[in-house]
C-alpha positions as a Markdown table, in Angstrom:
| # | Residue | x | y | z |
|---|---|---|---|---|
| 1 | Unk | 31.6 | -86.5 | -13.9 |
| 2 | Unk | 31.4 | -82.9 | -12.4 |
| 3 | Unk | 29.9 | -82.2 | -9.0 |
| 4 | Unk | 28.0 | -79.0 | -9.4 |
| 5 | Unk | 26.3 | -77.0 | -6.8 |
| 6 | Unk | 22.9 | -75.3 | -8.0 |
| 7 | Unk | 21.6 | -72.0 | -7.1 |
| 8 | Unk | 18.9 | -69.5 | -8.5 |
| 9 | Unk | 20.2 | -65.9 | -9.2 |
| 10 | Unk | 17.5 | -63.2 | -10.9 |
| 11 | Unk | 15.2 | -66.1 | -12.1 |
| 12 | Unk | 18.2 | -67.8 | -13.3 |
| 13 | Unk | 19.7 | -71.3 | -12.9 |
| 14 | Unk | 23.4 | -71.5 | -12.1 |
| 15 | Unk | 26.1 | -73.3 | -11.0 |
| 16 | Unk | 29.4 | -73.7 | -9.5 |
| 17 | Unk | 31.4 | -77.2 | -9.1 |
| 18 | Unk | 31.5 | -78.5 | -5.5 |
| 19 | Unk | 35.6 | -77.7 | -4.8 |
| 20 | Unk | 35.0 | -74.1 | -4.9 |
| 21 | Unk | 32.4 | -73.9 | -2.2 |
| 22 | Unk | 33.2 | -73.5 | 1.3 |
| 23 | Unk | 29.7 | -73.9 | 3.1 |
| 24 | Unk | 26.5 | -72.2 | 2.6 |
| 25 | Unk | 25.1 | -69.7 | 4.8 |
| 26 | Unk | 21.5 | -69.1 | 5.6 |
| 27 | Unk | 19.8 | -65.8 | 7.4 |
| 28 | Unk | 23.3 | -63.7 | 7.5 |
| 29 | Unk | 23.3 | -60.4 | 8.3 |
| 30 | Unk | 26.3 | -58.3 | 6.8 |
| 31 | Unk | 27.5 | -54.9 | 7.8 |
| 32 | Unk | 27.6 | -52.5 | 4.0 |
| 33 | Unk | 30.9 | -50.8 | 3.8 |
| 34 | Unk | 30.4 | -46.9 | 2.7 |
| 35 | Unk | 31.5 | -46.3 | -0.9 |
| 36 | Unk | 32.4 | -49.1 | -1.7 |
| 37 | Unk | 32.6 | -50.2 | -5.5 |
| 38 | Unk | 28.6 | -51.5 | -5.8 |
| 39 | Unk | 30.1 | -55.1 | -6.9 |
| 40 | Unk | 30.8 | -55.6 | -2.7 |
| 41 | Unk | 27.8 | -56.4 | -0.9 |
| 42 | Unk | 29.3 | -56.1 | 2.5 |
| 43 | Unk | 31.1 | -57.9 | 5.2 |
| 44 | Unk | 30.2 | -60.1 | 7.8 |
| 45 | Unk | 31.7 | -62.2 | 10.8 |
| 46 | Unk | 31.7 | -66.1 | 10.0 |
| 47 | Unk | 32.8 | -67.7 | 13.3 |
| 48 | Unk | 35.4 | -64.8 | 13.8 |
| 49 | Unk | 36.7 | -64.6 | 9.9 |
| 50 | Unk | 35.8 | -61.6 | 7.9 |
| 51 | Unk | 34.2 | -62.5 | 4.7 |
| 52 | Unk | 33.7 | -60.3 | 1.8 |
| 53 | Unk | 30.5 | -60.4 | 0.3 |
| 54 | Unk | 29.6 | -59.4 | -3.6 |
| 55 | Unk | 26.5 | -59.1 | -5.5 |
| 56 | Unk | 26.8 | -61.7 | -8.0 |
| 57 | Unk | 23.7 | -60.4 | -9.9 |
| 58 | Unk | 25.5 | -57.1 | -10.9 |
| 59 | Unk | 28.8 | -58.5 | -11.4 |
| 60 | Unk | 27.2 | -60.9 | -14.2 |
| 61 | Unk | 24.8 | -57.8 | -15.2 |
| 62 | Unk | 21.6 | -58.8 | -13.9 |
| 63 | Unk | 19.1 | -56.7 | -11.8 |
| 64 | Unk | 19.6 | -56.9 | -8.3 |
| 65 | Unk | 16.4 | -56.1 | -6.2 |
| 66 | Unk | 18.6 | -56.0 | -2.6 |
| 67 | Unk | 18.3 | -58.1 | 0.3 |
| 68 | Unk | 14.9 | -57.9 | 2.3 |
| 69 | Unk | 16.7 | -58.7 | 5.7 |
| 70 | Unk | 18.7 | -62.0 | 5.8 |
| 71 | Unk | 20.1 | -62.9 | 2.9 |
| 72 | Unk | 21.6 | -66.2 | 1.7 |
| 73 | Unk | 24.9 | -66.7 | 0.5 |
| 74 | Unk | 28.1 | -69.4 | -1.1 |
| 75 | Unk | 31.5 | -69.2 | 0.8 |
| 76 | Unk | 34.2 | -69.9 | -1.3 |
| 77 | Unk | 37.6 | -71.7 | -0.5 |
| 78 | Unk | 40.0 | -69.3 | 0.3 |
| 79 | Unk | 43.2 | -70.0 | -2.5 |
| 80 | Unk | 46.3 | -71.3 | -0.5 |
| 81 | Unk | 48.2 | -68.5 | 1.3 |
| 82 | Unk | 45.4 | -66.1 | 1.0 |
| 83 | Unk | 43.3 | -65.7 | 4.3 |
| 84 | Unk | 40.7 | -63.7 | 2.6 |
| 85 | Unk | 37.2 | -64.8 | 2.3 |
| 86 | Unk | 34.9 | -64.3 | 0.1 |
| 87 | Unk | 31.4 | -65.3 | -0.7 |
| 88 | Unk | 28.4 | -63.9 | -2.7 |
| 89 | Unk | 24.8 | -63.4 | -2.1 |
| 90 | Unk | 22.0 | -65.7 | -4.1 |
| 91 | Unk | 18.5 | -66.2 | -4.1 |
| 92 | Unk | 18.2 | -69.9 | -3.0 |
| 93 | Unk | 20.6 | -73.0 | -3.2 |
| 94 | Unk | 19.7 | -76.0 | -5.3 |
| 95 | Unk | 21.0 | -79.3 | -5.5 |
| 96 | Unk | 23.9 | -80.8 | -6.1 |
| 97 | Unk | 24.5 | -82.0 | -9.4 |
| 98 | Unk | 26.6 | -84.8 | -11.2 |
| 99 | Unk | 26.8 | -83.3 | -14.5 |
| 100 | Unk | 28.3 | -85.7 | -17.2 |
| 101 | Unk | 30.8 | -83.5 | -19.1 |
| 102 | Unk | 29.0 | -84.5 | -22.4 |
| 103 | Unk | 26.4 | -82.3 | -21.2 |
| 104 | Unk | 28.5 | -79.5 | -21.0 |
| 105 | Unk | 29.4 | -77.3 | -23.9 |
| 106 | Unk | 31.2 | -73.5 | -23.7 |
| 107 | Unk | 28.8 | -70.6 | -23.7 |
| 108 | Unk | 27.7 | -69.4 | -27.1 |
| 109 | Unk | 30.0 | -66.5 | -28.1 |
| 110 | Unk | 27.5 | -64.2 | -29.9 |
| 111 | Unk | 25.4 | -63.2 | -26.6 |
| 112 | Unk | 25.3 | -60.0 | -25.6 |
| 113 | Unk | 24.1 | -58.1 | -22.5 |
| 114 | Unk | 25.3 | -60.0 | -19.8 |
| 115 | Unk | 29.0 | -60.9 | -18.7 |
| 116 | Unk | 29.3 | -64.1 | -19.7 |
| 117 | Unk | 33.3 | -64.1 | -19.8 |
| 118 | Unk | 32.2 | -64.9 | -16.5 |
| 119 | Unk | 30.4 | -68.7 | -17.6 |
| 120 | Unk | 32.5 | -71.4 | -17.6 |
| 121 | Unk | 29.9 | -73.9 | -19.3 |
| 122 | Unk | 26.8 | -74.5 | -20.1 |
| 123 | Unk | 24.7 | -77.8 | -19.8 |
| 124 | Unk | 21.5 | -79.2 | -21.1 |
| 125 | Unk | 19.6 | -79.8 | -18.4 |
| 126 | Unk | 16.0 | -81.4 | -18.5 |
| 127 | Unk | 13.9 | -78.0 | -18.8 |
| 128 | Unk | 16.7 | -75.2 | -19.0 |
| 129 | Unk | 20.1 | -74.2 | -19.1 |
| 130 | Unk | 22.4 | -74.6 | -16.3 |
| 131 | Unk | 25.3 | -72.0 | -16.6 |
| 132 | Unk | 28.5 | -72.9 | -14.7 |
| 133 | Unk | 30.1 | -70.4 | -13.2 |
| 134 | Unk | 33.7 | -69.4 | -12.9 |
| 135 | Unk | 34.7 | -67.7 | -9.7 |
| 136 | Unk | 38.4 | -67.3 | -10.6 |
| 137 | Unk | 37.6 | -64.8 | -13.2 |
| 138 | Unk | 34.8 | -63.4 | -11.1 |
| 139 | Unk | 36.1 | -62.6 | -7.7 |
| 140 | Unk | 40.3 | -62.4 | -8.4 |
């Protein structure tokens, strides 16, 4: 069994498994940083920690319509003996999932149009397709 966190990003369901995710944050306000590659979002002050914030959406090559004031967004673990943090912005959390692997399969390796080097897996879920992140690839 895999623990999965849910989120929707552009009208899509995705995921990432449990140990990456450091907390959610509702209602944050970030500060932009000028020129700044357009994959970085912002930063913001969590409790006295910088944290690094990237759009998500663009990284995987999906519209981003920007933030209408607070925006939401998934802390992740910081690696050992690396104090950076980083996060990235969603549209709204889901559940948390216990996905039997047996519903998992790799993504399909003929799409095209999106960067899904980026998707770990894919499962079957009742009425769509959950696809399962992987933030070492994304944000390393």
């Amino acid at each position: 069994m895999m623990k999965v966190l849910s989120f929707r990003l552009a009208g899509e369901l995705f995921g990432i498994e449990i140990n990456y995710v450091k907390e959610i944050n509702r209602n944050v306000e970030y500060t932009a940083v000028p020129r700044a590659p357009d994959k970085i979002v912002g930063l913001f002050n969590m409790r006295g920690q910088i944290v690094t914030l990237f759009n998500l959406a663009k990284i995987l090559g999906y519209p981003w319509a920007g933030d209408h004031g607070k925006v939401t967004c998934i802390i992740l673990k910081s690696p050992p003996n690396n104090p950076n943090q980083q996060g990235f912005l969603i549209d709204a959390t889901g559940d948390v999932l216990d996905l039997d692997e047996s519903l998992c399969e790799p993504p399909p390796a003929n799409i095209d149009g999106r960067n899904f080097q980026y998707i770990r897996k894919v499962a079957r879920l009742d009425h769509e397709l959950l696809m399962i992140i992987e933030p070492e690839l994304i944000f390393n």
